[in-house]
C-alpha positions in Angstrom: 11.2 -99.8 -21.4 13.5 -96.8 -21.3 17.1 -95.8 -20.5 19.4 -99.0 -19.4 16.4 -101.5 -19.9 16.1 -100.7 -23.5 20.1 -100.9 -24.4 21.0 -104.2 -22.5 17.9 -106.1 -20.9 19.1 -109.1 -22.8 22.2 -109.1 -21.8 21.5 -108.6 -18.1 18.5 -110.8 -17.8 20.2 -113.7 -19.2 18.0 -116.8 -20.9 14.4 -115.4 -20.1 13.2 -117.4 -17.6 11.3 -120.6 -18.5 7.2 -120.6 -18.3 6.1 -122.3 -14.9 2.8 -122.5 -13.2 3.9 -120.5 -10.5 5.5 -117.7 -11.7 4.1 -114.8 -13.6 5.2 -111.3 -14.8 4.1 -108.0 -13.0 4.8 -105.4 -15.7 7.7 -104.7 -17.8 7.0 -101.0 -19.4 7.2 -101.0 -22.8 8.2 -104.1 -23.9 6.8 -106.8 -21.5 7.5 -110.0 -20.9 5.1 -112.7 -19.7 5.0 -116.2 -18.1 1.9 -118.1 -18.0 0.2 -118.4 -13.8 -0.8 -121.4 -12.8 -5.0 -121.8 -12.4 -5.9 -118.6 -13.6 -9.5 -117.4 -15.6 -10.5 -114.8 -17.0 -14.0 -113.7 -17.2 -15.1 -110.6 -19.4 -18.2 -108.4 -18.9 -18.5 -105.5 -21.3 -21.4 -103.2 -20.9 -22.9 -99.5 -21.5 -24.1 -98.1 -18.6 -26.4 -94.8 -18.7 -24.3 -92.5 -16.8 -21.7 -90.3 -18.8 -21.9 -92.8 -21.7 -18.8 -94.6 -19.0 -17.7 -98.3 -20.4 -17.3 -101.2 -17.4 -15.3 -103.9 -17.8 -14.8 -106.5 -15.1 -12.3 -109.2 -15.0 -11.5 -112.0 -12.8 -8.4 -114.1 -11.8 -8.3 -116.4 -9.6 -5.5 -118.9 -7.9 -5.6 -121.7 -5.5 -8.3 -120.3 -2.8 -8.0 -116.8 -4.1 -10.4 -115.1 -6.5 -9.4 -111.7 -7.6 -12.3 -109.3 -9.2 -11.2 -105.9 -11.0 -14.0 -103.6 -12.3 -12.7 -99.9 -14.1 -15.1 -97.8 -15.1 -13.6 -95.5 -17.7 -14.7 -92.6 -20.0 -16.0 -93.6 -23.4 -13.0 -92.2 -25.2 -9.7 -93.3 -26.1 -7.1 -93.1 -24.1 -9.2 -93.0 -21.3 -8.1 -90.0 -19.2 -9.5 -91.0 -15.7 -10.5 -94.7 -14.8 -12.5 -95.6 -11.8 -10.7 -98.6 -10.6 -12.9 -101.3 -7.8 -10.8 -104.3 -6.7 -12.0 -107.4 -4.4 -10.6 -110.2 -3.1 -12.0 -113.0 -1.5 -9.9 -116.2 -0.1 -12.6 -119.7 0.2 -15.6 -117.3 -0.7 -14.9 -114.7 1.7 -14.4 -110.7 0.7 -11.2 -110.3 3.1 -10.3 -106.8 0.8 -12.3 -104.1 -0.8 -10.0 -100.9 -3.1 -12.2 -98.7 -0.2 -9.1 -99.0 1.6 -6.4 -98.0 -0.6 -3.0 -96.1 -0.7 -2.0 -93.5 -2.5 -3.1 -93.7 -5.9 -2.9 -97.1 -6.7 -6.8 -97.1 -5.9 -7.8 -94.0 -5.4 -10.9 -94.6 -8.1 -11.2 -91.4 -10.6 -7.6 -91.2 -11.0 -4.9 -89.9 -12.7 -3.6 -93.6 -12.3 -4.3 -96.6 -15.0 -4.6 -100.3 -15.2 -2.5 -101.1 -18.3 -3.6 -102.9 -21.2 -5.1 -106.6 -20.1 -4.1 -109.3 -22.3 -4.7 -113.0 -21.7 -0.6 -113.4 -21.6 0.2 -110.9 -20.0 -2.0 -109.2 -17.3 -2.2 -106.3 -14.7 -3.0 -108.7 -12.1 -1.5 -112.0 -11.1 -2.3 -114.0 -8.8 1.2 -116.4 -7.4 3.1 -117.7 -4.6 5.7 -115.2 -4.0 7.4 -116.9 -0.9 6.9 -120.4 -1.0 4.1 -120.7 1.7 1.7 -122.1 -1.0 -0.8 -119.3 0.0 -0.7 -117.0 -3.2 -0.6 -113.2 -3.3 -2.3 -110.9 -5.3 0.2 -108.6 -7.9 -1.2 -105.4 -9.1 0.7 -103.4 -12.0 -0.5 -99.6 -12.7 0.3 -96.7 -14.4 0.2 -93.4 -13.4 -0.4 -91.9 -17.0 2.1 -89.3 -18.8 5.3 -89.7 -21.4 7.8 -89.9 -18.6 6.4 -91.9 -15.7 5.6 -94.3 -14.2 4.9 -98.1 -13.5 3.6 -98.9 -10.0 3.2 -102.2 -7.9 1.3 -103.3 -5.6 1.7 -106.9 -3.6 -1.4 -107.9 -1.3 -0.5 -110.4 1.4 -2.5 -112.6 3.5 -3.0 -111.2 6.8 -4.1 -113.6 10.2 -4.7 -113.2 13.3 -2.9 -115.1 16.1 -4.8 -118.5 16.0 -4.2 -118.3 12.3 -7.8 -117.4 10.9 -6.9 -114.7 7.6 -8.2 -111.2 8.5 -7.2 -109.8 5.6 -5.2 -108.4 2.8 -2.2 -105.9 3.5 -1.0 -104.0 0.9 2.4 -102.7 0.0 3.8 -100.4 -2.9 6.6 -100.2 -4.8 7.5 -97.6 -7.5 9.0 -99.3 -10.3 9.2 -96.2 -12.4 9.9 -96.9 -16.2 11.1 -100.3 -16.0 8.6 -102.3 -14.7 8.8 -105.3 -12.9 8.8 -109.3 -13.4 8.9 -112.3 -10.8 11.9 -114.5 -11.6 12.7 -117.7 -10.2 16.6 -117.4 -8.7 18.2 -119.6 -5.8 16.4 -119.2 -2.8 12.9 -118.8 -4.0 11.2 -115.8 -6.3 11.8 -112.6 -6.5 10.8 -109.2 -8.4 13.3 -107.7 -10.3 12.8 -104.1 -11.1 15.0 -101.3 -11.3 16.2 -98.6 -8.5 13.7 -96.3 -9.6 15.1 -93.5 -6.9 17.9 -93.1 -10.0 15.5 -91.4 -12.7 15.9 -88.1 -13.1 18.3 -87.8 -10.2 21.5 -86.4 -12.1 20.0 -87.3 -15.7 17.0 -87.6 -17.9 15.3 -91.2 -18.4 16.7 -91.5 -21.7 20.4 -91.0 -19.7 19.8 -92.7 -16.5 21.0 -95.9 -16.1 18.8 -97.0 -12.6 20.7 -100.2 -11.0 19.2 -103.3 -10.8 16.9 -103.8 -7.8 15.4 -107.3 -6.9 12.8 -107.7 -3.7 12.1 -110.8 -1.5 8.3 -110.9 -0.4 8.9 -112.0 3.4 4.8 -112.0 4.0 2.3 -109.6 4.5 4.3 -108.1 8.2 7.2 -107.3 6.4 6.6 -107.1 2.9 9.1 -106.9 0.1 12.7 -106.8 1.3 15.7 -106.3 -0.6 17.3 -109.2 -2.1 19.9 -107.4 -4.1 22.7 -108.5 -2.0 21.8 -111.9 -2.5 22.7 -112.2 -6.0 25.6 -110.4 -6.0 26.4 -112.4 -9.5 23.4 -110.4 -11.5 25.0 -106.8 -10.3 28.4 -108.2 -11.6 27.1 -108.8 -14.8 25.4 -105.9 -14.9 28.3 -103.7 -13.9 30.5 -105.5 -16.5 28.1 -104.6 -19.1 28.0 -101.0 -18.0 31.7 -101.1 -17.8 32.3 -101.5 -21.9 30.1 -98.4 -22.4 32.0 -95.9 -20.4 34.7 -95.6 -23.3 31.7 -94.6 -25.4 31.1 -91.7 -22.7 35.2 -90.8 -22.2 35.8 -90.1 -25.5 32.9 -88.3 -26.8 32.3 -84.6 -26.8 29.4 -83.3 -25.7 28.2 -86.6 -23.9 27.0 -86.6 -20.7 28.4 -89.2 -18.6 26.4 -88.5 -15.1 23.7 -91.6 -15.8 25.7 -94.3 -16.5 28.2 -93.7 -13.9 25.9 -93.6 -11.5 24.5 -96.6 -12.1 28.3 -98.0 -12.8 29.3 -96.7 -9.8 26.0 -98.2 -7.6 27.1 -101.7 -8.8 30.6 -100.9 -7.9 29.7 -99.8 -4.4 27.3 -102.6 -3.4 30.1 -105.2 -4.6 32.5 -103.5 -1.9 34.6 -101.5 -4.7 34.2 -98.5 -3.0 37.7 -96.6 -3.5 39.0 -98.1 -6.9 35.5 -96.9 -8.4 35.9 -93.6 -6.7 39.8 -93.0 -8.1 38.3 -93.5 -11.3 35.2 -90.6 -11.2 37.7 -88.6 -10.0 40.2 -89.0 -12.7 36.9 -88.2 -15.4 36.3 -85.4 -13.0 39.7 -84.0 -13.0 39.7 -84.5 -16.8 35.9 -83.1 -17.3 34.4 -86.1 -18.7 31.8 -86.8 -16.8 29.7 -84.0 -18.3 31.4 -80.9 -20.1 31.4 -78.3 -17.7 34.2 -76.9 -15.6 36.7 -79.6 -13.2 34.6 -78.4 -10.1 31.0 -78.9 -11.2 32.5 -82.8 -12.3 34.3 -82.8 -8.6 30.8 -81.7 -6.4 29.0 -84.1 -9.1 31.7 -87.3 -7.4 31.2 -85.8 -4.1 27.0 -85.8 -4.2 27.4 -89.1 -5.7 29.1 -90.5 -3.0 27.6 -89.1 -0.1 24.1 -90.6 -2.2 25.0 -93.7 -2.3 26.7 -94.1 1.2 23.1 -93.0 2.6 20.6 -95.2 0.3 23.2 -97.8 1.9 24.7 -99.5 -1.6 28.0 -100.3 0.9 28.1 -104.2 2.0 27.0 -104.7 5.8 29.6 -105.2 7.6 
């Protein structure tokens, strides 16, 4: 974990949340965090097989009526550069999904894309009840390989037709870019927290960008994951309060730049309806150049693309 999630996870995050039998983490990126799922084995098969001296490993996980079966099929070196990834899942003993349909490269086989390091606490895919239907999904955590990016999930929902017999699996992706992700139970039901991964890299590096917090609702395999940010408006208070102390560290140092954090201070500060006061106060920095030291009208257009930015991603409160 990277940027704001390394500097105050613990602070934001509160008490981490309790193990349960129904709740699991989907991938936190480099320092994970793990709760135990409910009904879930793991079988391992390790073999040689003759073709390109390539090393198969296939898992299984299963909950309630849902088995889960990953095979990857990697080079026999280390790290593996390309992995050929084959998932199944089948619901009362019935394939309802094959990886031969896939999306983007979350299974796209001999890929640049990776299944991270499977541990028995802590694994790639989960299988749990993400809206309180007691029909589990299926949470798949990859990574697309390189120093600087990136974590990617995948949630596969039930699918049925219109007397109710399952058809399928739907799938739907999330970037969750260096921070990862991890189902947390919060009034209302679960959700996955992550972070706004649209903020990395967008007016500073990872190490400088601050992403906001983001937390997503599965509302079934139609809609998929909504966002529930707005629903705990409490967790972005915190949050902003914690990014508050730190701008003084930013204001009075030279050769600091500032862009990161206030745009994930000011994020917070929009989606909590403090539209104006948080925008008087960029533009005093800006007037002063302290948001980044360059001249007063590079730190004005830096306010001005920030605002227009958030206005569109739509961080204002519905009215």
């Amino acid at each position: 974990m990277t940027g704001f999630g390394a500097r105050a996870a613990a602070v934001l995050d509160g008490p981490r949340p309790r193990r349960t039998s129904t709740l699991a983490p989907v991938r936190s990126a480099f320092r994970r965090r793990a709760v135990a799922v409910g009904a879930t084995s793991l079988g391992v098969a390790l073999l040689l097989t003759t073709a390109a001296a390539a090393t198969s490993t296939t898992r299984t996980v299963t909950g309630g009526p849902v088995t889960v079966t990953v095979t990857v099929v990697s080079p026999d070196e280390a790290p593996p550069v390309k992995q050929g990834l084959h998932l199944t899942i089948d619901r009362d003993g019935r394939r309802l999904f094959t990886s031969d349909a896939h999306r983007g490269c979350t299974f796209a086989g001999a890929s640049g894309c990776l299944l991270p390091e499977w541990t028995a606490s802590d694994p790639p895919v989960v299988v749990t009840d993400l809206d309180g239907d007691d029909e589990p999904e299926v949470l798949v955590t990859q990574f697309t390989g390189g120093a600087n990016c990136c974590l990617v999930l995948s949630v596969f929902g039930l699918r049925r037709d219109a007397a109710g017999t399952p058809t399928g699996y739907r799938q739907h992706v999330v970037w969750t870019g260096h921070a990862g992700s991890v189902v947390r139970p919060l009034d209302g039901g679960p959700v996955i927290q992550t972070r706004d991964f649209r903020f990395e890299y967008r007016w500073a590096s990872a190490v400088e960008s601050y992403p906001p917090l983001r937390l997503m609702r599965f509302a079934g395999a139609g809609r998929g994951l909504v966002d529930a940010t707005g629903e705990h408006l409490d967790l972005v208070r915190r949050e902003r309060a914690v990014l508050h102390r730190r701008l003084p560290f930013y204001r009075h140092g030279r050769d600091r730049d500032a862009r990161g954090l206030l745009a994930g201070w000011a994020a917070d500060g929009y989606r909590l309806g403090l539209r104006h006061s948080t925008l008087h106060t960029l533009r005093t920095w800006a007037t002063k150049r302290q948001i980044f030291d360059t001249t007063v009208a590079r730190n004005r257009a830096y306010v001005r693309q920030l605002d227009r930015t958030l206005i569109r991603w739509h961080f204002l409160p519905s009215r």
